[in-house]
MITORFI-913196 format. One line per field, with one value per residue (C-alpha): residue number from 1; residue in one letter; chain; x, z, y negated. Coordinates in nm, 2 decimals. Each point is the difference from the previous one (the first is absolute). Example, Ala and Ser with C-alpha at 12.3 -4.5 7.8 and 13.67 -1.06 7.14 Angstrom:
% residues 2
resi	(1; 2)
resn	(A; S)
chain	(A; A)
xx	(1.23; 0.14)
zz	(0.78; -0.07)
yy	(0.45; -0.34)
This chain:
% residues 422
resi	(1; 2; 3; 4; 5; 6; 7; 8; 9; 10; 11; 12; 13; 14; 15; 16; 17; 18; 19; 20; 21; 22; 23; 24; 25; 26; 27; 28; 29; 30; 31; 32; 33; 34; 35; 36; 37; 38; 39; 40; 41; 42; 43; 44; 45; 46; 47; 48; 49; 50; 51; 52; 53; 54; 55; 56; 57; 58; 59; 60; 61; 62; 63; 64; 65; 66; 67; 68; 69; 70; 71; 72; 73; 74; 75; 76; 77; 78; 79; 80; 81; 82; 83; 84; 85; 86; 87; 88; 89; 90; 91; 92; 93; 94; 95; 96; 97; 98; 99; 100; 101; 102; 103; 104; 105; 106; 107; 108; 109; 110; 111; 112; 113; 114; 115; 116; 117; 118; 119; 120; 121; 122; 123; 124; 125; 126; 127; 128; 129; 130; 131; 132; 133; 134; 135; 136; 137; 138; 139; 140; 141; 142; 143; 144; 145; 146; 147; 148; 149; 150; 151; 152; 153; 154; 155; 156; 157; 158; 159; 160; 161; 162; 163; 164; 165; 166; 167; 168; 169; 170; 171; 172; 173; 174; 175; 176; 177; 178; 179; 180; 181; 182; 183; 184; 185; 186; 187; 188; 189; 190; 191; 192; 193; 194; 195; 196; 197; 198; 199; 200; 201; 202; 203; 204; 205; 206; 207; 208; 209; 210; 211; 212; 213; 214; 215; 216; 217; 218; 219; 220; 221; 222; 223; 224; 225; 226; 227; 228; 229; 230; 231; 232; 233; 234; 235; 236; 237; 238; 239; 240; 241; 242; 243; 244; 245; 246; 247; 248; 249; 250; 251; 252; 253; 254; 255; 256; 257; 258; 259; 260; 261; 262; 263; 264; 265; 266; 267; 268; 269; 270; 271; 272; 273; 274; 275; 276; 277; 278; 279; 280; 281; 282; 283; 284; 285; 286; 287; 288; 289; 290; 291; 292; 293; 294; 295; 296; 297; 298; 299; 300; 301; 302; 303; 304; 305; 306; 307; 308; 309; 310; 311; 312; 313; 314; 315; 316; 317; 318; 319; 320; 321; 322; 323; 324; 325; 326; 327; 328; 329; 330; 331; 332; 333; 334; 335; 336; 337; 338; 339; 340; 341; 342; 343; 344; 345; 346; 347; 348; 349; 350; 351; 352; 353; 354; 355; 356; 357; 358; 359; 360; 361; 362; 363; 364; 365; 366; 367; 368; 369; 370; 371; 372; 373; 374; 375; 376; 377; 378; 379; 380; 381; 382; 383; 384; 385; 386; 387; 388; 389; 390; 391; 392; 393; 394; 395; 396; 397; 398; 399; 400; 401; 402; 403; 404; 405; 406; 407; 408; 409; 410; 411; 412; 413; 414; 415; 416; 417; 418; 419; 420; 421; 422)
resn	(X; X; X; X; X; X; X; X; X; X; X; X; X; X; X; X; X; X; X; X; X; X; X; X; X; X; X; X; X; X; X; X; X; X; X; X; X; X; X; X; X; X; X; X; X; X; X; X; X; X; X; X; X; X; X; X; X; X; X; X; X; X; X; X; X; X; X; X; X; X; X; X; X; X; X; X; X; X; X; X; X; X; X; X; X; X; X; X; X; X; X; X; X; X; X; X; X; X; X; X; X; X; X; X; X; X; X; X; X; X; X; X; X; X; X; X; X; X; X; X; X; X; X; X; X; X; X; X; X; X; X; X; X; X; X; X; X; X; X; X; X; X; X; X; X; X; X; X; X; X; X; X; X; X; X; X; X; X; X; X; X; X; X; X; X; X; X; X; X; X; X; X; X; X; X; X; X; X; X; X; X; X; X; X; X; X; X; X; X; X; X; X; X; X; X; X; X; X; X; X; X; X; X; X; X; X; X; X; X; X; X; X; X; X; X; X; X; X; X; X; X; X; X; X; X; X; X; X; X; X; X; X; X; X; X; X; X; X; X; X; X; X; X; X; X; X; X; X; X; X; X; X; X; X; X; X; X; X; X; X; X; X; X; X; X; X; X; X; X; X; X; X; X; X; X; X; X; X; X; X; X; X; X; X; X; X; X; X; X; X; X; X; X; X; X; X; X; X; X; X; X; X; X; X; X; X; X; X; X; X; X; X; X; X; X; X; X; X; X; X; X; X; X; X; X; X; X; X; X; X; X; X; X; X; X; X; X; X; X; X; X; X; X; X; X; X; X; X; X; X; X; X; X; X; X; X; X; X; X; X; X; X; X; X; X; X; X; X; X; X; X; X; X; X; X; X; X; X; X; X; X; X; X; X; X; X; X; X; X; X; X; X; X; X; X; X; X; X; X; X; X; X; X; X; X; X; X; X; X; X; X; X; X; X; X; X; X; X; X; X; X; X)
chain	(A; A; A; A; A; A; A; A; A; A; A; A; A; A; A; A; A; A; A; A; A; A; A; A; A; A; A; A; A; A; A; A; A; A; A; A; A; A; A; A; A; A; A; A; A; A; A; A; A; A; A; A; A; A; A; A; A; A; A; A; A; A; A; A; A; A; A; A; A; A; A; A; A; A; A; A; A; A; A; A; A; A; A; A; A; A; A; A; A; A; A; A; A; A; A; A; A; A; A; A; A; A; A; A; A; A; A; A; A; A; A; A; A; A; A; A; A; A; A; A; A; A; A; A; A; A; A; A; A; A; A; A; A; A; A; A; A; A; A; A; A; A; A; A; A; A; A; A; A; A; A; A; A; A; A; A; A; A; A; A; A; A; A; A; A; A; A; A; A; A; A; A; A; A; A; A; A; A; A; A; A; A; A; A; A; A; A; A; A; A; A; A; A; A; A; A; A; A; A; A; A; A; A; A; A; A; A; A; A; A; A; A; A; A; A; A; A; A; A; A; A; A; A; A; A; A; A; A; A; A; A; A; A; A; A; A; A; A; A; A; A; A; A; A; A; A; A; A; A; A; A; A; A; A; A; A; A; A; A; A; A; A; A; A; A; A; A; A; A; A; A; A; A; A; A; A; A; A; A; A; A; A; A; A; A; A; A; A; A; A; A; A; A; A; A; A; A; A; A; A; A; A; A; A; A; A; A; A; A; A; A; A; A; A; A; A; A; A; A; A; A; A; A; A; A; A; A; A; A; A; A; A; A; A; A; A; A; A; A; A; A; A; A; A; A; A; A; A; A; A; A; A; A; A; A; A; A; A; A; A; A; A; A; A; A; A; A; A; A; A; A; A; A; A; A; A; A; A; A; A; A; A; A; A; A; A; A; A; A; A; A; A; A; A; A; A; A; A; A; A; A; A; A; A; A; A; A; A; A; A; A; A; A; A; A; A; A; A; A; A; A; A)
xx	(-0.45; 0.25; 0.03; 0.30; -0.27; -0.09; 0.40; 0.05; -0.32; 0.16; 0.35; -0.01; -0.12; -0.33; 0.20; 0.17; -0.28; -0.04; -0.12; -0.03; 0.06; 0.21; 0.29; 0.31; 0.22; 0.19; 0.02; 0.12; 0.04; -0.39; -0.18; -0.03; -0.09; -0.17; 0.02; -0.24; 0.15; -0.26; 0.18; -0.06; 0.12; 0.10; -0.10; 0.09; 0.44; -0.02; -0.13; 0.22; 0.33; 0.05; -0.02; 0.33; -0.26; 0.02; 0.39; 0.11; 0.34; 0.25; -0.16; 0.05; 0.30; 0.17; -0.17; 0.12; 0.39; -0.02; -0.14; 0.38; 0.18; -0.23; -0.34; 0.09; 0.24; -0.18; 0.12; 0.06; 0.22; 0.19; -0.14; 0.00; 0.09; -0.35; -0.16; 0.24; -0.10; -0.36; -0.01; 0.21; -0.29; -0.24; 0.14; 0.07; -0.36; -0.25; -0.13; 0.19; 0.35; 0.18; 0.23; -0.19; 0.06; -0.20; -0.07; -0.15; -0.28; -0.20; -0.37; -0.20; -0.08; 0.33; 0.08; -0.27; 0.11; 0.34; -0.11; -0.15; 0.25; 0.27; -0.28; -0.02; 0.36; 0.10; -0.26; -0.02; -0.36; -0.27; -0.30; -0.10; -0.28; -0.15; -0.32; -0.34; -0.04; 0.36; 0.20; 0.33; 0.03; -0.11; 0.26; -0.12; 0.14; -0.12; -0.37; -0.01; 0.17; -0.29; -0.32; -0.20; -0.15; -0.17; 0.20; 0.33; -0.10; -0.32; 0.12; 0.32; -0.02; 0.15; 0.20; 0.31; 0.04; 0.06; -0.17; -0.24; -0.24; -0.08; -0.29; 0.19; -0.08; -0.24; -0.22; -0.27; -0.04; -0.03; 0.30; 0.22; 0.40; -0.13; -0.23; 0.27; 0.23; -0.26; -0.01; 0.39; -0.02; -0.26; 0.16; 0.28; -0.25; -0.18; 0.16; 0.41; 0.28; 0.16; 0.40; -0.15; -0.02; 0.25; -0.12; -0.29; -0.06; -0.22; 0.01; -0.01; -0.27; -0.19; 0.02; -0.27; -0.19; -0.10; 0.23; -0.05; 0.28; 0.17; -0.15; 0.24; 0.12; -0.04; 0.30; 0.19; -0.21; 0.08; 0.36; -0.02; -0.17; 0.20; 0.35; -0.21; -0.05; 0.30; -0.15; 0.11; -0.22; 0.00; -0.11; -0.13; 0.08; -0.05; -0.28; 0.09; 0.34; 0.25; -0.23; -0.38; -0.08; 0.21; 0.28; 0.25; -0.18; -0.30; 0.13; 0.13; -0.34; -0.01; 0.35; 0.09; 0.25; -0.13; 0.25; -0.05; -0.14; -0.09; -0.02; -0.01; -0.23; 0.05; 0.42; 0.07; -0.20; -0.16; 0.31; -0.10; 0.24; -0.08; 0.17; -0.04; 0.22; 0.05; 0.18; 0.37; -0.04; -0.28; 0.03; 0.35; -0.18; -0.07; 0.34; 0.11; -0.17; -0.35; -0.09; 0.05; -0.12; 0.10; -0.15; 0.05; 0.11; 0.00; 0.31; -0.30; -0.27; 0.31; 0.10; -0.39; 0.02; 0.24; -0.15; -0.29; 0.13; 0.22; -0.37; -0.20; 0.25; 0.10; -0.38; -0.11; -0.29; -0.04; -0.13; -0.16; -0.22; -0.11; -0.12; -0.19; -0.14; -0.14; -0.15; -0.17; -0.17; -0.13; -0.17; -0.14; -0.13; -0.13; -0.23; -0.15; -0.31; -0.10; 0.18; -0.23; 0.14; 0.38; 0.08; 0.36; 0.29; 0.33; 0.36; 0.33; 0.24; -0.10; -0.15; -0.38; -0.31; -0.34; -0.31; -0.34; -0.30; -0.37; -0.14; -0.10; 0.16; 0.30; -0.02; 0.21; -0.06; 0.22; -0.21; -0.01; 0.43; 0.04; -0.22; 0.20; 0.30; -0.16; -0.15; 0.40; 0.11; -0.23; 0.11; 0.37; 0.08; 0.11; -0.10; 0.04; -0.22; 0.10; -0.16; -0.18; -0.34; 0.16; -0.16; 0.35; 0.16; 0.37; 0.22; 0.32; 0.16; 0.36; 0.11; 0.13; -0.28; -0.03; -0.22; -0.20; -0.07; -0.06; -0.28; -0.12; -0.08; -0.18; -0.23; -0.06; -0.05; -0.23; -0.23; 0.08; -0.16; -0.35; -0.01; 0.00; -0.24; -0.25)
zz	(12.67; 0.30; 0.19; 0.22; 0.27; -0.08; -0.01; 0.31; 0.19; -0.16; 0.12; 0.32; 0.36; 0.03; 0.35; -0.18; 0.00; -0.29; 0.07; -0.38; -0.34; -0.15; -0.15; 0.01; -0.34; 0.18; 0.24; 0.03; 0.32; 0.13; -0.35; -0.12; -0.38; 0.00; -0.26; -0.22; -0.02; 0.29; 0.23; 0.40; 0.28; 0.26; 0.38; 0.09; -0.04; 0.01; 0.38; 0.10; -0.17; -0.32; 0.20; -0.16; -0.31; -0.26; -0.14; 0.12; -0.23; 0.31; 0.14; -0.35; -0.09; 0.35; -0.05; -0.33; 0.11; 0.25; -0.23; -0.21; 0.33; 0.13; 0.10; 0.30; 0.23; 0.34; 0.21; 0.25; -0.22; -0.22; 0.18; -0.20; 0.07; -0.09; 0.23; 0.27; -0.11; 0.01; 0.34; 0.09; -0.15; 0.18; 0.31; -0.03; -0.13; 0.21; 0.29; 0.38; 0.15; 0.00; -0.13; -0.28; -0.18; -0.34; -0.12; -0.39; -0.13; -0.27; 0.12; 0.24; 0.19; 0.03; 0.13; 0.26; 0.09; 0.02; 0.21; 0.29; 0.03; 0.03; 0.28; 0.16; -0.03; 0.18; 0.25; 0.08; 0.01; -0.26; 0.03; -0.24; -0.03; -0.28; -0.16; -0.08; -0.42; 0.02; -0.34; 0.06; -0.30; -0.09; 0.12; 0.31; 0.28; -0.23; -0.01; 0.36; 0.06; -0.27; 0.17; -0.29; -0.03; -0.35; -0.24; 0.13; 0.29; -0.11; -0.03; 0.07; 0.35; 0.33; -0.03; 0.19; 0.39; 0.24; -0.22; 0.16; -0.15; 0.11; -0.17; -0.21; 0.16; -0.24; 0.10; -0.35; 0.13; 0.39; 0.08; 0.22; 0.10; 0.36; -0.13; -0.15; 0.25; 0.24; -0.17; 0.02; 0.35; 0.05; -0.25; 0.25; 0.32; -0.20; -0.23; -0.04; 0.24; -0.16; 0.09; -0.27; -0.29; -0.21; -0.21; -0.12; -0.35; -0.21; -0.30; 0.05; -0.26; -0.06; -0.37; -0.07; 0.31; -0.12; 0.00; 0.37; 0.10; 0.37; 0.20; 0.17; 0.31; -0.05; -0.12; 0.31; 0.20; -0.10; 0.02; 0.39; 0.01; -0.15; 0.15; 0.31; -0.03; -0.20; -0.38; -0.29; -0.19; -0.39; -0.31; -0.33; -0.24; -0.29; -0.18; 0.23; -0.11; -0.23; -0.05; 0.04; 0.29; -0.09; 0.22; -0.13; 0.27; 0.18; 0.38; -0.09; 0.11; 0.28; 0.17; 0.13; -0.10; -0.03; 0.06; -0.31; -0.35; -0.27; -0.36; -0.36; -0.29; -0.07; 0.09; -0.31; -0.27; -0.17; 0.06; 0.34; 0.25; 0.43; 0.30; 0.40; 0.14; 0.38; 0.30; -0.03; 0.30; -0.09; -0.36; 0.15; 0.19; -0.24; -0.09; -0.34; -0.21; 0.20; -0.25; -0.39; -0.27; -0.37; -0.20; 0.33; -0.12; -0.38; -0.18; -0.24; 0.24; 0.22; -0.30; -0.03; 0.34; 0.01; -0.36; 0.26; 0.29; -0.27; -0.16; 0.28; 0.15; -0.35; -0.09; 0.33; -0.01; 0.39; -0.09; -0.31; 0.15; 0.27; -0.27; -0.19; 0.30; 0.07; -0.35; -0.02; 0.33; -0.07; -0.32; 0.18; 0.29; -0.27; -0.14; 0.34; -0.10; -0.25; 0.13; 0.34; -0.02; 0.16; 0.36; -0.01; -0.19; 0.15; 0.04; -0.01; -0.32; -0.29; 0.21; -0.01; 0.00; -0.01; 0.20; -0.10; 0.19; -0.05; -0.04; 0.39; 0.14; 0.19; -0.22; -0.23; -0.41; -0.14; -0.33; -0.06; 0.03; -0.27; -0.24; 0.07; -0.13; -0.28; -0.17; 0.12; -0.22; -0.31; -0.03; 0.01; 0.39; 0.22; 0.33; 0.30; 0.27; 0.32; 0.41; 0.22; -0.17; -0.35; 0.00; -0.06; -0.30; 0.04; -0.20; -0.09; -0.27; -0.11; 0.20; -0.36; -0.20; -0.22; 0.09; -0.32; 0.08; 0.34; -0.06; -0.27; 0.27; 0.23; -0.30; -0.04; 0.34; 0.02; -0.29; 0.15; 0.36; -0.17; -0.23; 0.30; 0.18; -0.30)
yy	(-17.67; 0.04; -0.33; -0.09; 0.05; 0.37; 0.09; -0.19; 0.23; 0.29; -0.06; -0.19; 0.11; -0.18; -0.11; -0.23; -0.31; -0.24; -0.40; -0.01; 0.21; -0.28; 0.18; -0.26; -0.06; -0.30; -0.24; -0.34; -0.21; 0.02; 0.12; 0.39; 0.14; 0.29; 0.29; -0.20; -0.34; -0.13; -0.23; -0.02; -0.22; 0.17; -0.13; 0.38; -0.03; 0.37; -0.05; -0.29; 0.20; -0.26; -0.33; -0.07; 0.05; 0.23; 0.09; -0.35; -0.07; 0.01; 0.30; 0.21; -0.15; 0.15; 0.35; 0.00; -0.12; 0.31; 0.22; -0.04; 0.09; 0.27; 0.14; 0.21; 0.16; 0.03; -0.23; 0.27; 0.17; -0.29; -0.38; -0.28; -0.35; -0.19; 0.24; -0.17; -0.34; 0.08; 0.07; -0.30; -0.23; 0.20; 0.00; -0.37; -0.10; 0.23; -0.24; 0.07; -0.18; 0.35; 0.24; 0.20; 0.27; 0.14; 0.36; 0.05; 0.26; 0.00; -0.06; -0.20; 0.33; 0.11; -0.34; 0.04; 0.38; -0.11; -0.30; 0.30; 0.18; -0.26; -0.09; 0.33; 0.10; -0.34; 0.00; 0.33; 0.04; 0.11; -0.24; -0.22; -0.29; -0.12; -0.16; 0.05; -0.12; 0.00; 0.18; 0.18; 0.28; 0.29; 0.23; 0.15; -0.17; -0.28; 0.07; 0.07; -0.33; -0.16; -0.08; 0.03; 0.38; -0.06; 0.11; 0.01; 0.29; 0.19; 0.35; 0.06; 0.15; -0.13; -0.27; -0.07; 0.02; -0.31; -0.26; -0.25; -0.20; -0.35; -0.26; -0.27; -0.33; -0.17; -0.31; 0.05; 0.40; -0.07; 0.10; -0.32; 0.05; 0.02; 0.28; 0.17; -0.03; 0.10; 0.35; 0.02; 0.01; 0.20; 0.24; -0.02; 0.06; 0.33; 0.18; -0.13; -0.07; -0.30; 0.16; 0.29; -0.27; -0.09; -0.24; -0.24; 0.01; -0.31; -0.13; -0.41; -0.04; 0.35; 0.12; 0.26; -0.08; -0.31; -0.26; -0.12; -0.24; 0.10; -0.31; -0.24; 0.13; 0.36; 0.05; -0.12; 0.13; 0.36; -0.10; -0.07; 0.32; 0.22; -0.18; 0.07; 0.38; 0.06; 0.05; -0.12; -0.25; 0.08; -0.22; 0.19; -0.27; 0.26; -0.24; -0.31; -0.05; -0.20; -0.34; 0.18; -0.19; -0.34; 0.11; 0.29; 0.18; -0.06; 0.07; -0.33; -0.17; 0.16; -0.14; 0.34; 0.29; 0.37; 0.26; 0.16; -0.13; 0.23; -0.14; 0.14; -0.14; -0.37; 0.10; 0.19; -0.21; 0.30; 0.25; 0.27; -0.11; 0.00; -0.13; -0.02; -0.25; -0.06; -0.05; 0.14; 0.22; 0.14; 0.08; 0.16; 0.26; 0.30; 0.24; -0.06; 0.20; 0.00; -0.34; -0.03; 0.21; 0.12; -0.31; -0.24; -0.35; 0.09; -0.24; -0.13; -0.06; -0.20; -0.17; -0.16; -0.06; -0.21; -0.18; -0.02; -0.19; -0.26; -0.06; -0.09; -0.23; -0.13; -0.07; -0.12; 0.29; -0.03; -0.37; 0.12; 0.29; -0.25; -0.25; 0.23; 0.14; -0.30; -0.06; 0.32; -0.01; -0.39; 0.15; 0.32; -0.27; -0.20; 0.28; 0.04; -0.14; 0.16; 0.35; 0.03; 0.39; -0.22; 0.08; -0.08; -0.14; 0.06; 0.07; -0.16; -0.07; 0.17; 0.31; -0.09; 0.12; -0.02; 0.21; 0.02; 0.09; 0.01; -0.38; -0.07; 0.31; 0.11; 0.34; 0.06; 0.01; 0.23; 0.02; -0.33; -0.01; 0.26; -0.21; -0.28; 0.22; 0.17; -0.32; -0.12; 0.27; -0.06; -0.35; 0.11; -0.03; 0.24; 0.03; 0.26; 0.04; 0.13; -0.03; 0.30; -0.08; -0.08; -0.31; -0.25; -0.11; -0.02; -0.28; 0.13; -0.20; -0.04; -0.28; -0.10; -0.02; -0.25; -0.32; 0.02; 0.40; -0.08; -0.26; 0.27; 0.25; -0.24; -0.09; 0.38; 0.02; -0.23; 0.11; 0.34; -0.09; -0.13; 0.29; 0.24; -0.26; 0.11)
C-alpha cells in the first residue's frame, strides 16, 4: 500500500526536510488533525508564523472580505490602499523616534536581501557583518549571512562576497559581549576597514542557532559602533516579532533603534507576507523600481496583516506570551532534578527554550533532545529542535492557546522529559 510518505519521497526534493510525517486535515488556534483523526498540539506555530494561532476568526474573516474585492494587481502596476495603511502601522510601531518608511515582499529572505541592498545602496559600500549560529535564509546572500554551515551551506559552492562572520556573544558557550566585541575590532585591525561595511546584521534572540537572547548592552554597544564608523545597525525580527518576545518586537528590550528591521512570519498570521521598515532616508535611497517584486505586498497576505496587528493589541498577546513564558520555564526548572541532562532554560516572552547537555558536562547531547521530541510527538506534542549541536528544544506556541491546552502540553512534556531520561 502507498502511504502519504512514499508519494511524498516520490514527489518532493529530498531538500525539502520534514520535523514530522503528520499530514494536517485542520487546525484550530494551537491544536492540528492529522489525515487520521489523531489530534496534536502544536508548540511549533509553523516556526513562530501562527502566534496569532491557527485561522484566528478576525484574521480569516479579513482574508475572506479581500478575497470579494480582489486577489492581485501588483502594487507596482495598480497600488492598493490597505497596502498604504500597512506601512503606516509599520512605520508607526517598529521601535526608533524617526521618520520611517516600509517596503512589502513575500518572505523572510527577501526581507533580509532587500534589507542589504537598501544598506549597500545608501551607504555606498559592500561589507557586511553578521553572526556565528546566526539564521538569515536560504537564498544566497542569505546563507552566507547565516552562520550555521550544516545544512543550510553544505554544497552549494562559494557563497557571497563581503560577508564577515563574528561569534554571537553567549555567556553558557564562552563567548562574553567584551569577547565578541573584542573580535569586531580585531576584525577591523585584520581583515575589514570599517568605512567598507555597510551594515551589522543580528537577530535579537537567535532562531535556528539556538535561541540565545542578545545580552543587555550589546545591543547599544553596536549602535555606538556603527554611528561611529558610519554603518547601519539592522534587526531581523523575522521569528522575534509581533508579541514572540512579550514586546511587538524584541529590540524593544534592548532601548535602542536599528536602522533597519526585517520581519515576516508571526505578521501575516499564516498568509506569506514580508516587510523591512526603516529610517525614511534610507529606505529612500534605491531608484524606483530597484525594490518590489511581482507578488510584493499580496492584497490577502496585507489583509491578515492587518487582522494581525488588531489581534495582538486587542488580546493583550504581548502580556500573554510573557505569562506563558513564565509558566513553561517554572515547569521545565521544576523537572531539573529528575532531568540532570538540563543546562539551561531561557528566553524572553513566549520565545523559550531549553538546552540539554550530558549530566556533569559542558558537552552537548543532541540525542538525548530528539528523544525528548519524539516521545513529545507520540504523546500528541510537537516539538522542534534547533541550536549548532541540535541539542535545544524550541517553544513556539500560539500566544493564544487555550489555558486548558496549554497545561496539556506541559503534562506531555513532562512525561515526555522522563521517558527520554529512560
Amino acid at each position: 500500500m502507498t502511504t502519504m510518505t512514499d508519494r511524498k519521497n516520490a514527489a518532493i526534493s529530498r531538500g525539502v526536510g520534514m520535523t514530522t510525517q503528520i499530514y494536517a486535515e485542520r487546525a484550530e488556534n494551537a491544536e492540528i488533525w492529522d489525515r487520521d483523526g489523531n489530534r496534536y498540539i502544536d508548540f511549533a506555530a509553523g516556526i513562530a508564523v501562527v502566534n496569532t494561532g491557527h485561522r484566528h476568526p478576525k484574521v480569516i474573516e479579513a482574508v475572506k472580505a479581500q478575497l470579494d474585492r480582489f486577489t492581485h494587481t501588483c502594487h507596482q502596476v495598480v497600488p492598493y490602499e490597505n497596502y498604504v495603511a500597512l506601512a503606516e502601522r509599520l512605520n508607526a510601531l517598529v521601535p526608533g523616534d524617526f521618520a520611517k518608511k516600509t517596503i512589502f515582499a513575500t518572505t523572510g529572505a527577501e526581507a533580509v536581501e532587500n534589507a542589504i541592498k537598501i544598506a549597500r545602496h545608501y551607504t555606498g559600500r559592500p561589507g557586511i557583518v553578521s553572526f556565528a549560529g546566526g539564521f538569515h535564509g536560504r537564498t544566497f546572500m542569505g546563507m552566507a549571512l547565516t552562520g550555521k554551515v550544516q545544512p543550510y551551506k553544505a554544497g552549494f559552492g562559494p557563497m557571497m562576497p563581503d560577508v564577515w562572520h563574528l561569534p554571537f556573544p553567549n555567556p553558557l558557550h564562552g563567548v562574553s559581549k567584551e569577547d565578541a566585541l573584542k573580535a569586531l575590532q580585531q576584525l577591523f585591525k585584520a581583515d575589514l576597514e570599517p568605512a567598507r561595511v555597510a551594515a551589522i546584521i543580528l537577530e535579537p534572540v537567535q532562531g535556528e542557532g539556538g535561541f540565545y537572547e542578545v545580552p543587555a548592552g550589546f545591543m547599544a554597544e553596536l549602535r555606538a559602533l556603527c554611528d561611529h564608523h558610519g554603518m547601519l545597525l539592522i534587526a531581523d525580527e523575522v521569528q522575534t516579532g509581533f508579541a514572540r518576545t512579550g514586546k511587538l518586537f524584541a529590540m524593544e528590550h534592548h532601548g535602542v533603534a536599528a536602522d533597519l528591521v526585517t520581519m515576516a512570519k508571526g505578521l501575516g498570521g499564516g498568509l506569506p507576507i514580508s516587510a523591512v521598515t526603516g529610517r525614511a532616508e534610507v529606505m529612500d535611497s534605491p531608484n524606483p523600481g530597484g525594490l518590489g517584486g511581482t507578488y510584493a505586498g499580496n492584497p490577502l497576505g496585507v489583509a491578515a496583516a492587518h487582522a494581525v496587528l488588531d489581534v495582538i493589541e486587542e488580546e493583550g498577546l504581548c502580556d500573554r506570551a510573557t505569562r506563558l513564558g513564565q509558566r513553561l520555564k517554572q515547569r521545565l526548572a521544576a523537572a531539573r532534578d529528575q532531568i540532570p541532562q538540563i543546562a539551561d532554560i531561557r528566553g524572553p516572552g513566549f520565545m523559550n527554550a531549553v538546552e540539554f547537555n550530558l549530566p556533569g558536562s559542558d558537552s552537548p547531547n543532541p540525542d538525548f533532545t530528539n528523544r525528548v521530541r519524539e516521545e513529545a510527538l507520540k504523546r500528541g506534542l510537537i516539538l522542534l529542535t534547533c541550536g549548532v549541536y541540535g541539542n535545544v528544544v524550541r517553544f513556539l506556541a500560539p500566544l493564544t492557546i487555550p489555558d486548558a491546552v496549554f497545561e496539556e502540553a506541559l503534562d506531555i512534556l513532562d512525561e515526555s522529559l522522563l521517558a527520554a531520561r529512560g
